[in-house]
C-alpha positions in Angstrom: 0.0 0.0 0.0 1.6 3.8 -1.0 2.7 5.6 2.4 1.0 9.0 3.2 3.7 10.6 1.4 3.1 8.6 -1.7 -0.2 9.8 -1.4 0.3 13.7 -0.6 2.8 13.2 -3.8 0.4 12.6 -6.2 -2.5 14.1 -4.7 -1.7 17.4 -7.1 -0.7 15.6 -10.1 -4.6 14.0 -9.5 -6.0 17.4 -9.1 -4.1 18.4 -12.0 -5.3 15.5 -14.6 -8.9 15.7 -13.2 -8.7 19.6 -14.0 -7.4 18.4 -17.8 -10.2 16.1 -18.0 -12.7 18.7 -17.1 -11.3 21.4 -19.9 -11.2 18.9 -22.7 -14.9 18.1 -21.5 -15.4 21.9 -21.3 -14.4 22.5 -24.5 -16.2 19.9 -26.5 -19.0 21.1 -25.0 -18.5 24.9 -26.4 -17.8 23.4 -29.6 -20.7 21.3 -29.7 -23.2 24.1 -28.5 -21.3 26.3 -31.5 -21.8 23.7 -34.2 -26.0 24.2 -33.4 -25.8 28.2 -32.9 -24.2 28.4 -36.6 -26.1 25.7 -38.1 -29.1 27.8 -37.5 -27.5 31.0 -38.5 -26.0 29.2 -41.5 -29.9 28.4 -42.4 -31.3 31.4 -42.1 -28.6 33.1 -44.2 -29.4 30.9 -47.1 -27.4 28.2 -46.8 -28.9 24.5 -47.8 -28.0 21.4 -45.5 -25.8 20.1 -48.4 -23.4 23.4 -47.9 -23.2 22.4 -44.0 -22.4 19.1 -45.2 -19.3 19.8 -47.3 -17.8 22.2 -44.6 -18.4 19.3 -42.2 -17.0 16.3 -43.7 -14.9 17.9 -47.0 -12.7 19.7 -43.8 -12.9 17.1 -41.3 -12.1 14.5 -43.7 -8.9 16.3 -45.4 -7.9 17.0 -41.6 -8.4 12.8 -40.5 -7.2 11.3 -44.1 -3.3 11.2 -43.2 -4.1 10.1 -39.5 -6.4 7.1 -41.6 -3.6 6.6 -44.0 -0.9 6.5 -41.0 -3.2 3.6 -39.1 -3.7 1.9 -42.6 -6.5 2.0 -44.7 -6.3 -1.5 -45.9 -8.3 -1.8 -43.2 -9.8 1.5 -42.6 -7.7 2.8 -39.4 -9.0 -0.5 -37.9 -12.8 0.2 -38.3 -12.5 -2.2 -41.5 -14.3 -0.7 -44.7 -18.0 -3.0 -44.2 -18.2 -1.2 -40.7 -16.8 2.0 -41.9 -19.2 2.3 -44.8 -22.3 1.6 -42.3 -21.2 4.5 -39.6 -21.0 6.9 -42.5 -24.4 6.3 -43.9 -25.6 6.5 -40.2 -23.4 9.8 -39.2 -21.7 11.3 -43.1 -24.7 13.3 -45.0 -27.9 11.5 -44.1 -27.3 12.8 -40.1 -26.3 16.5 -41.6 -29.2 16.7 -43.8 -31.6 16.0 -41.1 -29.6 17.9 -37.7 -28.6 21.2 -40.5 -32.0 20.8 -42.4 -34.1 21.2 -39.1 -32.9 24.6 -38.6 -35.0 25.6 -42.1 -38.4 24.9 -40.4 -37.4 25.1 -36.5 -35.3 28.0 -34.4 -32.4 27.3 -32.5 -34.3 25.9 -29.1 -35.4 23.2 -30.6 -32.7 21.7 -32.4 -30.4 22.3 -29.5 -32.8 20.2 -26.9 -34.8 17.8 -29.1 -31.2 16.1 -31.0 -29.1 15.5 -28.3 -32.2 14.4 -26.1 -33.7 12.4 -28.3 -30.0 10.9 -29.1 -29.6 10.0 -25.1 -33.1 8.5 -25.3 -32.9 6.0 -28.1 -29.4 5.3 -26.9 -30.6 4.7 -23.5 -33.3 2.3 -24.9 -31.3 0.6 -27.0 -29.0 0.0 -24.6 -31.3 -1.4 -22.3 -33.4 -3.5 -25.0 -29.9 -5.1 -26.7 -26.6 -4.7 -24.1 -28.5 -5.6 -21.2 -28.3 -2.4 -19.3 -30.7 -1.7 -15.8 -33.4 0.1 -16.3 -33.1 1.6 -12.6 -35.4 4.1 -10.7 -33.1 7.5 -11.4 -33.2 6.7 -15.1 -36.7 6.5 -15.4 -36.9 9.9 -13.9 -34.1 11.4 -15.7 -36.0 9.9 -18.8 -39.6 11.4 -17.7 -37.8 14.7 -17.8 -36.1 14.5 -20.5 -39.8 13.9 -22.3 -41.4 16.7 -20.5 -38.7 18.8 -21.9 -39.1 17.3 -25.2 -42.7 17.9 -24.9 -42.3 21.5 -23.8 -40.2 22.8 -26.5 -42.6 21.2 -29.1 -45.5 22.7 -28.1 -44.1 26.2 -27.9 -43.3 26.0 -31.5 -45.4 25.5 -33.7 -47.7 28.9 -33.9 -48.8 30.9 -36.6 -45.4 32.8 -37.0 -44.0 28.9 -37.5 -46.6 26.7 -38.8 -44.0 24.4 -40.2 -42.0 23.9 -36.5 -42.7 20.5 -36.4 -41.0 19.3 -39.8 -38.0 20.6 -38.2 -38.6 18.9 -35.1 -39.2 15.6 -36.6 -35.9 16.0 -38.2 -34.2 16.9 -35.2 -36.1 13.7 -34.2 -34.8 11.6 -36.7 -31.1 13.1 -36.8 -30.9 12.2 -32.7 -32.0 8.7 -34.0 -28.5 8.3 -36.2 -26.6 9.9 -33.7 -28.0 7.2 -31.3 -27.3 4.2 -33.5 -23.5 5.4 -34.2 -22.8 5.2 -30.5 -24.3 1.9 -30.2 -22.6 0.7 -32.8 -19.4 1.8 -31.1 -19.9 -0.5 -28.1 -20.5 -3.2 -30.1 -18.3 -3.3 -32.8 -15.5 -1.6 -30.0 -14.4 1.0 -32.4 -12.6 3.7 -31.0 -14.5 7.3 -31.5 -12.1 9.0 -33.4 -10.9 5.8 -35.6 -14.8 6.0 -36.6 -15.5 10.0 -37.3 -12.3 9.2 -39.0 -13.4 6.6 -41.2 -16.9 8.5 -41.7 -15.7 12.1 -42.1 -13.3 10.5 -45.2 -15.6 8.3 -46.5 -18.6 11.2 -46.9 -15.7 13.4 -47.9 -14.9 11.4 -51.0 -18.5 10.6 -51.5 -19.7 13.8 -51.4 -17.4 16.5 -52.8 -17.1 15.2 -56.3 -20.8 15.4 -56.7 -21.1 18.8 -55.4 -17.6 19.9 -57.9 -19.6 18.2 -60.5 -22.9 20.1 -60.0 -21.1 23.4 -58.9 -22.9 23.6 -55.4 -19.8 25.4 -54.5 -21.7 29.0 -55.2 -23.3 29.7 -52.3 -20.1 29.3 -50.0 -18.2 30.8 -52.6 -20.3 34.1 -52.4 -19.6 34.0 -48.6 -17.0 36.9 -47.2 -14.1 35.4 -46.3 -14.3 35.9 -43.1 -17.7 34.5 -42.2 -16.3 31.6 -44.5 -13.3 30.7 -42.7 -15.4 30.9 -38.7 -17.9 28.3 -40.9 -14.9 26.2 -41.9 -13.9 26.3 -38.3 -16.9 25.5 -36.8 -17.9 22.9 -38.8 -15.1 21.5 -39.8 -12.8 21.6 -37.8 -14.1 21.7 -34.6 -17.5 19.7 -34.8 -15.9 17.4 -37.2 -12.6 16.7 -35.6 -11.8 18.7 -32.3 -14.9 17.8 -30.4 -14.7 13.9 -30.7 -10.7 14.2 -29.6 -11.8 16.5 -26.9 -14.4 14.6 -25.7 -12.7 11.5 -26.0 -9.6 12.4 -24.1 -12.0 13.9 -21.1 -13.5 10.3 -21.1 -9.9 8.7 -20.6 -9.0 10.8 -18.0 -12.6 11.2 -15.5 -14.0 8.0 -16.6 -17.4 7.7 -18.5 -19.6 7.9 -15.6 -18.1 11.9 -14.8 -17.7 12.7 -18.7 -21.3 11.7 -19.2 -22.2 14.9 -17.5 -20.7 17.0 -20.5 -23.2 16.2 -23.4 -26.1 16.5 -21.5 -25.1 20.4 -20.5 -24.9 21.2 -24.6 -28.6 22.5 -24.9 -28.6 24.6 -22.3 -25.0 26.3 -23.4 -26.6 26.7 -27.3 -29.2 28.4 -25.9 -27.0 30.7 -23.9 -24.7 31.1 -26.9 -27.3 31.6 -29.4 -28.6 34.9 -28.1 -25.3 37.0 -28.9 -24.3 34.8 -32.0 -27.7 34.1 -33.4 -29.8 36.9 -31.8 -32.5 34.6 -30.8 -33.5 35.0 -27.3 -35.5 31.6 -26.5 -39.6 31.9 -24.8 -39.9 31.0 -21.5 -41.5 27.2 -22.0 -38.4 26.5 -24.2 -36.0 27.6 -21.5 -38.2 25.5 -19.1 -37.8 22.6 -21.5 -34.1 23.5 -22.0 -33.1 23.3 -18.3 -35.9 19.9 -18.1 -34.2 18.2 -20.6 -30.2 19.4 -19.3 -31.2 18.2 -15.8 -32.9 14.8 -17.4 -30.0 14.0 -19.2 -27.7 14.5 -16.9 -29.5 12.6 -14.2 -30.6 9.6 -17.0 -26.9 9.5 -18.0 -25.5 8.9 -14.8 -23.7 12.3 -14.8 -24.8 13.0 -11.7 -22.6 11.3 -9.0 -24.9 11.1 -6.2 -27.5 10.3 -7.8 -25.3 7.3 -9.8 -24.6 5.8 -6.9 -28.2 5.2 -5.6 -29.8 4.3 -8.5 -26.7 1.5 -9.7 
């Protein structure tokens, strides 16, 4: 057993990695919350989902093809190319054109709560229904909340100033849904994170990017000052498509998954937060209500929550 010295010794070099772990978390979650607040802005300036979808994966997947190459793509960076082509269907353009394409029918509130929720949902059922995980009091409630939330933020938008609200929804909906079955896929195929939004970002890069040269799509970013252009670039690409995972991934090495859970479930709230400087929509009061429902489900349903872990385990 380490002496008391031992343990004063490396209580600050603990202190020290738990405080790493926490600002990798931090900052996936900024990056994450930026990726909604300018995929709504990037809708209401005129650009079409397929635009979002070549600054996601055309940058993400020229930033990940050497790392691919390096691990070998004979075998795809180890995801192996039948597995690889399945997580980009799930998570390459299908997932953009329904997350991006939501923001042309729904504001910001609803894509930030309803696609990460309903992610953390089907996830959490799917989990339950196929890896044999407990269904356990806590996650019930953090579920019911997570609903009432859900339920919230719907009925607060569609009014006569957005009759179409719930197209947007249902894609939110239905973009949650891909993001759910990439994650289970990840536990049971055992694919690292970033060896699969490798593998996808490359594989939607080369899939996509020759059509839109072909069909000169290009126009509408082109006609973008060069400024706004390069923060798009940045957002999208490189730090939804490539810095987020790493981030994210790295804080769930060093606090555990249990204490890293926490992180995802705070993104709706911080959208919402960041939206009203970036994307000057300040949300109604039911769809903060929902926000903070949902933030508080999540994090209690995903075990982010310590306390309340340990009791309902």
């Amino acid at each position: 057993m380490p002496n008391l010295a031992e343990v004063k010794a490396g209580a600050p070099y603990a202190s020290r990695a738990r405080l790493t772990g926490v600002l990798f978390g931090l900052s996936a979650v900024v990056m994450w919350a930026l990726y909604f607040v300018y995929a709504r802005e990037a809708a209401q300036t005129g650009l079409l989902p397929i635009d979002v979808i070549v600054l996601r994966y055309g940058v993400a997947g020229v930033i990940l093809l050497p790392w691919l190459v390096r691990k070998g793509l004979g075998n795809l960076g180890g995801v192996g190319w039948g597995r690889g082509i399945v997580v980009a269907i799930i998570v390459g353009p299908l997932f953009l054109m329904f997350a991006a394409g939501g923001f042309h029918y729904a504001p910001l509130a609803h894509g930030a709560v309803i696609q990460p929720s309903t992610a953390a949902l089907v996830g959490t059922c799917a989990a339950i229904l196929f890896l044999g995980e407990k269904l356990h009091a806590t996650r019930i409630a953090g579920i019911v909340m997570v609903l009432g939330g859900i339920a919230l933020i719907s009925l607060t938008g569609t009014t006569a100033a957005a009759p179409d609200a719930w197209k947007g929804q249902l894609m939110f909906v239905a973009a949650g849904s891909c993001w759910a079955i990439f994650t289970i896929l990840l536990r049971i195929w055992q694919l690292g994170a970033i060896a699969a939004t490798a593998a996808a970002s490359v594989l939607s890069a080369v899939f996509v990017l020759p059509g839109v040269w072909m069909f000169g799509t290009f126009a509408r970013l082109a006609a973008l000052p060069t400024e706004k252009l390069l923060l798009l670039i940045c957002v999208h690409g490189v730090m939804s498509g490539v810095l987020a995972m790493v981030f994210y991934t790295r804080s769930v090495e060093i606090l555990g998954v249990g204490s890293a859970a926490l992180f995802p479930a705070v993104v709706p709230a911080v959208a919402l937060i960041l939206g009203i400087p970036l994307a000057g929509e300040v949300p109604l009061a039911p769809e903060w209500l929902g926000a903070v429902l949902a933030t508080t489900g999540l994090a209690v349903a995903l075990g982010g929550i310590p306390g309340l872990r340990r009791v309902g385990a």
